[in-house]
Structure formats: C-alpha cells, structure tokens
C-alpha angles and dihedrals in degrees: 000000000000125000086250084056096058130092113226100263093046081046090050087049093051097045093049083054088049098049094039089054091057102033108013133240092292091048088047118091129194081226092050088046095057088044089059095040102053086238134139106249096224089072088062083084083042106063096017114051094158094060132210098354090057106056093048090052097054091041087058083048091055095051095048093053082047097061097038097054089051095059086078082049087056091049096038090059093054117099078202120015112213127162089256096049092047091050082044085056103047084049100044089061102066086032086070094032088056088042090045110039093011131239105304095103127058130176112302095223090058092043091048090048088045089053103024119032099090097038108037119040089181087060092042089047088048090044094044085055095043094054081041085053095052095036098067097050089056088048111046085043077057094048091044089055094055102273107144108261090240101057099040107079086050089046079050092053091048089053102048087043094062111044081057093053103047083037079071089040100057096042082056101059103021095236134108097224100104087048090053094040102059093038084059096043099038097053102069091048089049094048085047090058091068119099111213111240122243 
C-alpha cells in the first residue's frame, strides 16, 4: 500500500512508526506525526482519543503485523526455503536498508520497549504483542520446513533476538558485520533444527 493509498489515519500510523524508528517515543510528537503524515492537525484528536499513548501503541501494532506478513515474502523468494535461507532473508533486509539509507532508523517496537516499557503498560502490553505477532510466523514457517513443533517457537524467538540484537549493534557502530555475523553462525544451528521426513 502506497502513502497516496492511506487514509489519513493509516497514513498518521505509518508515519509515527516511521518517526519513533529514527528518534524514539519520547522524540516523537503528535504535531510532528501529523507533519509527516500530510495530515490536519486537528485530526490528531479524531482518530486518536487516547493521545499520545494511543497512537504509539497502534504504530507498534503496525510494525509487528509488517514484519509478520513479510515472513511469507521471505519464503516465497527462496528457490529452497530452508531455516537458514529464511533467517538470511530477515537479515538481509536491514542489512540493505543500513547499506542503502544508512544506520539512523532501527526497528519501532524496540525503540518503543527501549522508551516505553517502565513507564507505559499499555506500550509494553502493545510491544510484547507485536514481537508475538511477528514470533509465530517465523515458527510455524519453521515448523512448515521440518523443525520439531516444540522447538520452533524457542529457535523463532532466537531469531528474532538476535536480529534485534545485531540491528543495535550495527546502528552503534555504523557498520553491517553483526548483521552478517549472526546471519553466518546461526544458519548452521537453524538447518540443523530440521528433522528429515520419513
């Protein structure tokens, strides 16, 4: 869906994801949202009666259901999925963002939790169900391509860990190699997860 496709509220959501992925929730204004987004500012009150809050919340929402529709992407790129090539292909993602735009903008649910979790429930609550969101994908495409029910769901949680992870690491120090590194170590682990059929 293009900008020109939202609504203004979707477009609002988007742009706060946006914001909070480069600056953070506290960096992030309702004013500056609308600014981003094109939209009046006196819609902010419209679409988003509970402020502020609110409009973090659902743009952590929106990230989550991002990352978890493009998990079928991933798979549907591979000539062969395999556990190895789909965690390649998560990483690979903010490994060309980072090569393309540069390092200023991480990922908005870890940014949210970062800013948010001691202080919001609400935004904890909301970044605990966007990780969730993205989690089960992972795992059941796991589980589709022979890892054991029971350990996918953990092997998800790694991944997703330590993307995380090595996605701080490489705004830190403004280079790609954690990416790349835990793409290389953690493949052979991941293949090695999958129980041959028959």
């Amino acid at each position: 869906m293009t900008g020109s496709e939202r609504g203004p509220r979707e477009r609002m959501v988007f742009s706060a994801a946006q914001l909070i992925r480069r600056g953070g929730v506290t960096a992030t204004g309702m004013r500056d949202v609308a600014a981003h987004a094109g939209a009046p500012r006196g819609s902010l009150q419209y679409y988003f009666p509970g402020g502020k809050e609110q409009m973090v919340n659902e743009a952590v929402g929106w990230a989550g259901r991002y990352a978890g529709n493009r998990v079928a992407r991933f798979l549907a790129a591979l000539p062969e999925p395999t556990p190895a090539g789909l965690f390649a292909a998560m990483v690979g993602q903010w490994t060309d963002e980072f090569l393309a735009s540069g390092y200023d903008a991480g990922c908005p649910v870890a940014a949210a939790t970062v800013d948010c979790a001691g202080t919001s429930a609400a935004t904890r609550s909301a970044a605990a169900a966007a990780f969730a969101t993205w989690t089960g994908p992972v795992a059941g495409a796991l589980e589709e391509m022979g890892v054991p029910a029971g350990r996918a769901p953990a092997l998800a949680t790694l991944m997703i860990s330590a993307i995380e992870g090595a996605i701080v690491i490489a705004r830190a120090e403004r280079d790609v190699r954690a990416l790349t590194t835990v793409a290389r170590e953690l493949g052979p682990l991941l293949d090695a997860s999958v129980v041959p059929s028959g």
